[in-house]
C-alpha positions as CSV (number, residue, x, y, z in Angstrom):
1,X,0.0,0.0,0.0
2,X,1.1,3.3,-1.0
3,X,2.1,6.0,2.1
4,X,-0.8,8.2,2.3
5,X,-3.9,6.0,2.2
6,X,-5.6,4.8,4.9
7,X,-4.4,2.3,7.7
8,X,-4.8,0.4,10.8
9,X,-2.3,0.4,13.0
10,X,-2.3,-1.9,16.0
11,X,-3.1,-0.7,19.5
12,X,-0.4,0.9,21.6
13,X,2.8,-0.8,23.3
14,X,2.4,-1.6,26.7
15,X,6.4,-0.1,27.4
16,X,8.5,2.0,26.2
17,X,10.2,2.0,23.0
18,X,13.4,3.6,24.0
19,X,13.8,2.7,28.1
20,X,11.7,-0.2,28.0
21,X,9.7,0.4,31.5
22,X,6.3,-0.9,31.4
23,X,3.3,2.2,31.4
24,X,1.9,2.6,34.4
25,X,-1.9,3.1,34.2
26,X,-3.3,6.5,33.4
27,X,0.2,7.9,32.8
28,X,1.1,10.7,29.6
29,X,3.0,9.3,26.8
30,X,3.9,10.1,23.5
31,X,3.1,8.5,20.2
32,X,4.3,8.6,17.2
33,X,4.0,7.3,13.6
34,X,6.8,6.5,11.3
35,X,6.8,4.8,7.9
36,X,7.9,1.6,7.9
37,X,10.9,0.9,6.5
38,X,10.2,-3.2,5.8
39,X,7.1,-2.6,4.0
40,X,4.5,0.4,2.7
41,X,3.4,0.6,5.6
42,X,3.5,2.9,8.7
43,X,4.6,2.1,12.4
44,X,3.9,3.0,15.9
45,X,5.7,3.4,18.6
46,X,5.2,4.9,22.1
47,X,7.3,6.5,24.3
48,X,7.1,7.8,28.0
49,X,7.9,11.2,28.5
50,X,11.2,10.4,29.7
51,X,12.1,8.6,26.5
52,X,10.6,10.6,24.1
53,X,13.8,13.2,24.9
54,X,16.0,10.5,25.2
55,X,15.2,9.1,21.8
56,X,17.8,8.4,19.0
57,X,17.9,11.1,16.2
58,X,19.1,8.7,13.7
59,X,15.5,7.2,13.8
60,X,13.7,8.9,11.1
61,X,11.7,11.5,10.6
62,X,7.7,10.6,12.0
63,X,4.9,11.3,10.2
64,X,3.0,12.3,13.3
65,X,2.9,12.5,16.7
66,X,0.6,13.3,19.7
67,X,0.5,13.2,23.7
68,X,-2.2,10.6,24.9
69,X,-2.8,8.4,28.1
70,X,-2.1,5.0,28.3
71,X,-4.7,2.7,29.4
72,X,-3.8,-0.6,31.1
73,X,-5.4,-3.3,29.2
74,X,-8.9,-5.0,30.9
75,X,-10.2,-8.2,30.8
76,X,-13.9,-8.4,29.2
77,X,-16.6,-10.9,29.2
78,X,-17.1,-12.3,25.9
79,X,-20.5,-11.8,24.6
80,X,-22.3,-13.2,21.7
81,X,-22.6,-10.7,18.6
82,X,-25.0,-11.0,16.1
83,X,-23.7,-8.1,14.0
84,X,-20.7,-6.2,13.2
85,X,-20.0,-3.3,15.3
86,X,-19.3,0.0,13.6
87,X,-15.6,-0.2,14.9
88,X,-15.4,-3.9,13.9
89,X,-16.6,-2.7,10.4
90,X,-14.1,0.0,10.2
91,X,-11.6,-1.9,10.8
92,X,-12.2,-4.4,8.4
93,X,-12.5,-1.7,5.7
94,X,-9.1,-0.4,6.5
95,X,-7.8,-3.4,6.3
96,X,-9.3,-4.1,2.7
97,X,-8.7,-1.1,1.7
98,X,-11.6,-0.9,-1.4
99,X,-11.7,2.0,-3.6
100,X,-15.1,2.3,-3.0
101,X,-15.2,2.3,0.6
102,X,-13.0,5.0,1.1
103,X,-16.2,7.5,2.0
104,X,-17.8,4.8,4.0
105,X,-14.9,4.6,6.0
106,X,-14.7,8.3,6.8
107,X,-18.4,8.7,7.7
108,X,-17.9,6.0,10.2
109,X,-14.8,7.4,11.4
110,X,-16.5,10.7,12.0
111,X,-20.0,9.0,13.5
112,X,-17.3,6.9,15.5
113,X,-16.0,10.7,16.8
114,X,-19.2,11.4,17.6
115,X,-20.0,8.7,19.9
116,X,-16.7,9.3,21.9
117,X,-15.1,5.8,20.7
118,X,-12.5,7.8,18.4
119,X,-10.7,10.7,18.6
120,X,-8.9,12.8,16.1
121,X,-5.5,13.2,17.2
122,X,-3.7,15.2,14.1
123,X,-4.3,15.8,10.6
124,X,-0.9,15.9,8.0
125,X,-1.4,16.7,4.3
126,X,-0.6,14.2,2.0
127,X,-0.3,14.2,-1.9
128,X,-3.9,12.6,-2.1
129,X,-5.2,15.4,-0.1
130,X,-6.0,15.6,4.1
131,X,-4.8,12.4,6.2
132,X,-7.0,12.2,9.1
133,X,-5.3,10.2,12.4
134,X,-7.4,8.5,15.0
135,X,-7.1,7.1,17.7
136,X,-9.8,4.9,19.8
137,X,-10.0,6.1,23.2
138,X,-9.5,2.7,25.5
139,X,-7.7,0.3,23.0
140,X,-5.6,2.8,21.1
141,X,-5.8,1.5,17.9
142,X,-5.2,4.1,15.2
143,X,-6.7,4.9,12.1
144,X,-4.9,6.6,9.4
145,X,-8.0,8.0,7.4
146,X,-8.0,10.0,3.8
147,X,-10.6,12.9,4.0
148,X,-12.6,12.1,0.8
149,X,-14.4,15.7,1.2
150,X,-17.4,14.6,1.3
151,X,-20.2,17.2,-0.2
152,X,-22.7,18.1,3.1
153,X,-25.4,17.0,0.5
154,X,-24.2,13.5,0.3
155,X,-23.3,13.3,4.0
156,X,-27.0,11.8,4.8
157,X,-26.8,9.4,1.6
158,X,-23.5,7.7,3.1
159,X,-24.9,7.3,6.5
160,X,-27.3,5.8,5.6
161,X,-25.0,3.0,3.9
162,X,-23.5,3.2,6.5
163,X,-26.6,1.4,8.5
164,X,-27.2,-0.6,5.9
165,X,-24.1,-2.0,5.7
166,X,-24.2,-2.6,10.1
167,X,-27.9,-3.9,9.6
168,X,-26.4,-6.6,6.9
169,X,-23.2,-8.0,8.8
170,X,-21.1,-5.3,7.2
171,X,-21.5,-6.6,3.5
172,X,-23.8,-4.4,0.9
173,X,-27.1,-5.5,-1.0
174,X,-25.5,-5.4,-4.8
175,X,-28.5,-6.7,-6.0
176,X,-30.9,-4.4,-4.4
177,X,-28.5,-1.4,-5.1
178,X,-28.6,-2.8,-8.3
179,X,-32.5,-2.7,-8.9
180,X,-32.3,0.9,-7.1
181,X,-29.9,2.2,-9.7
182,X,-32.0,1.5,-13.1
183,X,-35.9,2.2,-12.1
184,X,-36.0,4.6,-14.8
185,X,-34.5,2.6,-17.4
186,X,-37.2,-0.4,-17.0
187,X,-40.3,2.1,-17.3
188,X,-39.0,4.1,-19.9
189,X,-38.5,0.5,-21.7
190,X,-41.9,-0.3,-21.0
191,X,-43.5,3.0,-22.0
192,X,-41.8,3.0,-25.2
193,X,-43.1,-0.5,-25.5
194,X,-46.4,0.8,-25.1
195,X,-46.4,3.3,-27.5
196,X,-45.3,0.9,-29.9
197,X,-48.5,-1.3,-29.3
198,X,-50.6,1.9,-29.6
199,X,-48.8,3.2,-32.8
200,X,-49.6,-0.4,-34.3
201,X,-53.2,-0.7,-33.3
202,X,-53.6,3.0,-34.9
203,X,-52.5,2.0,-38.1
């Protein structure tokens, strides 16, 4: 994959990258996103505060960086899910990486936003336009998203996609977006079929 489109990076580090202590619960660290020498790719890596100064200079130059907490990792019940959650489904996307799902995966990136699961942490222009980084608030996965610029009047159009594609385990209707997509085509044919009939009965 090309630098610049989106990505999924995997949730934070549990120590730090240049001293190696383990984060403590709620403490500040840094992270920070490099490209990825070994493939197209991008990497993270966290730092505490202390090793963010300490860190080599040699390493590269990042792509971006932000201060954020680290949150030590729970255990959860499992529970049985019937449908694909809206993170789930984002993740999935980013991981496919469909040309067609690129404004799909920023509406739910945004609705994900609003719902307090992601946050935006930084925004870096790329040659394809605005790269959008989040980062979800209690696993700290991040999401590298492109900014399609979505027009405000098909904003309500992808949302609702958007539910369609949660409502049918994350996969889309093609034959019902199909039938939706040529209405006009089949009644014009059969008007113009009708006037046929009539022209031939006239004469």
């Amino acid at each position: 994959m090309a630098f610049g489109e989106s990505w999924h990076i995997k949730s934070r580090s549990h120590q730090c990258v240049v001293t190696g202590r383990t984060f403590e619960d709620g403490e500040s660290i840094i992270a920070a996103i490099f490209p990825d020498p070994e493939s197209s790719g991008w990497l993270r890596k966290d730092y505490s505060l202390v090793g963010w100064e300490q860190r080599d200079s040699e390493e590269g130059e990042k792509f971006s960086q932000w201060k954020t907490v680290y949150k030590a990792p729970v255990s959860q019940e499992r529970v049985e899910v019937t449908k694909e959650s809206p993170i789930d489904l984002l993740r999935r996307m980013v991981d496919e990486d469909e040309e067609h799902t690129e404004k799909v995966r920023f509406i739910l990136a945004v609705m994900l936003e609003r719902q307090k699961i992601l946050v935006e942490k930084d925004t870096q222009a790329v040659p394809s336009g605005i790269l959008r980084v989040y980062e979800h608030r209690k696993e700290g996965d991040v999401f590298l998203i492109r900014d399609p610029n979505v027009a405000l009047d098909q904003v309500e159009a992808m949302q609702q996609e958007v539910l369609e594609l949660l409502e049918n385990h994350g996969r889309r209707n093609d034959a019902a977006a199909h039938d939706l997509s040529e209405p006009n085509v089949t009644e014009q044919g059969s008007s113009d079929e009708a006037t046929s009939v009539e022209d031939a009965e006239n004469d």
